[in-house]
N, C-alpha and C positions, 0 to 999 in steps of 0.2 A: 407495443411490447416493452416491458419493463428489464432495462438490464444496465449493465456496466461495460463499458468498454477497454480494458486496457492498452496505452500505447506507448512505442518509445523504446522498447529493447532492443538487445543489439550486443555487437562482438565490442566490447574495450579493453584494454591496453591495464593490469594493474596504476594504480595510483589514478587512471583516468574517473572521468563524468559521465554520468546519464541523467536525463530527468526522465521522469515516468509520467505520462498523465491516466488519469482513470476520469472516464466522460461517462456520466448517465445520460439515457436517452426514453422516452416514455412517462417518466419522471424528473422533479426537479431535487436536484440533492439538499435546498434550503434547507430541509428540516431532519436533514441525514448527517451524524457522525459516519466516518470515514475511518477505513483502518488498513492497511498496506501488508500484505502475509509474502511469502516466499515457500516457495518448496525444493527442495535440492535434489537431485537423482538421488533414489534411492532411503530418502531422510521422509522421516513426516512434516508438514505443515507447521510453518513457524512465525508467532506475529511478529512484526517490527515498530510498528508505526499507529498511531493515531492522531485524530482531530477532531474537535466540537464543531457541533454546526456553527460557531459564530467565529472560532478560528482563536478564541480566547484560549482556550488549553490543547496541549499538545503533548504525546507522547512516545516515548521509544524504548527500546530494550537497549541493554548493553551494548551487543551485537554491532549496534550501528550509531548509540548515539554518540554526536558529536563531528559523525561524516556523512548522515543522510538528514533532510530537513523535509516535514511533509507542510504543506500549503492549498489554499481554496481559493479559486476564484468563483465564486458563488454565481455571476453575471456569464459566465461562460460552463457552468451546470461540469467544473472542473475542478477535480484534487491532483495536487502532483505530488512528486516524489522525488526531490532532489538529490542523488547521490556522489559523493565525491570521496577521493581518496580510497577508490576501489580495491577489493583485494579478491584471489581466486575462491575463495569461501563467500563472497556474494553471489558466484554461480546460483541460479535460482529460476523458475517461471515463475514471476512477482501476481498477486493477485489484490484485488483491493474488493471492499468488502463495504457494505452499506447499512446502517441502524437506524430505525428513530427512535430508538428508545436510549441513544445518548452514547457519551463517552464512557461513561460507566459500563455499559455493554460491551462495547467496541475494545477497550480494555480488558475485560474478561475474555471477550471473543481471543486477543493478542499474548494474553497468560494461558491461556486453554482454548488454542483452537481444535482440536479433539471433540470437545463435550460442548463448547457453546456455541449455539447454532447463531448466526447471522441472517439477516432478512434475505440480500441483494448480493452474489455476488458476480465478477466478474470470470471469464476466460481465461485469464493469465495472458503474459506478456513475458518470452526467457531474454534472462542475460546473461553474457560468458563474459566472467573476468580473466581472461588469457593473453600469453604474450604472443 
């Protein structure tokens, strides 16, 4: 069975850490861009995050860049999602999301996740940024 796993959520502390991982399993993510979404109670679907299959490009939105970093370890069929300097508006079930038609996708997927549809995705994983 082809899917995504997310893992790693959890209650933290503003300004604290989490890393996220998202594990496929039935598939190998080699030839899969990777892209990180969040949904907030009550909010629509919103991208954060991307990654190339070779881990050459990467990207973020506003939102987050500069305190989340996403990464691949390709030998372990794993993308993470490292986040820091948490605040209570990361509140979110995180979701990560799988292409092979590239980052170029994966990106439009994370400007309009509404309208563009992704192969592969994950379950979600929530996190509470509260004190």
């Amino acid at each position: 069975q082809v899917q995504l796993v997310e893992s790693g959520g959890g209650l933290v502390q503003p300004g604290g850490s989490l890393r996220l991982s998202c594990t496929a399993s039935g598939f190998s993510l080699d030839y899969y861009a990777i892209g990180w979404f969040r949904q907030a109670p009550g909010k629509e679907r919103e991208g954060i995050s991307g990654i190339s299959v070779n881990e050459g490009r990467t990207y973020y939105t506003d939102s987050v860049k500069g305190r989340f970093t996403i990464s691949r370890d390709n030998a372990k069929n794993t993308v993470y999602l490292q986040m820091n300097s948490m605040k209570p508006e990361d509140t979110a079930v995180y979701y990560c999301a799988a292409d092979k038609r590239g980052i170029v996708r994966i990106v439009a997927g994370i400007l309009d996740p509404e309208k563009v549809d992704l192969e592969v995705w994950g379950q979600g994983t929530p996190v509470t940024v509260s004190s």
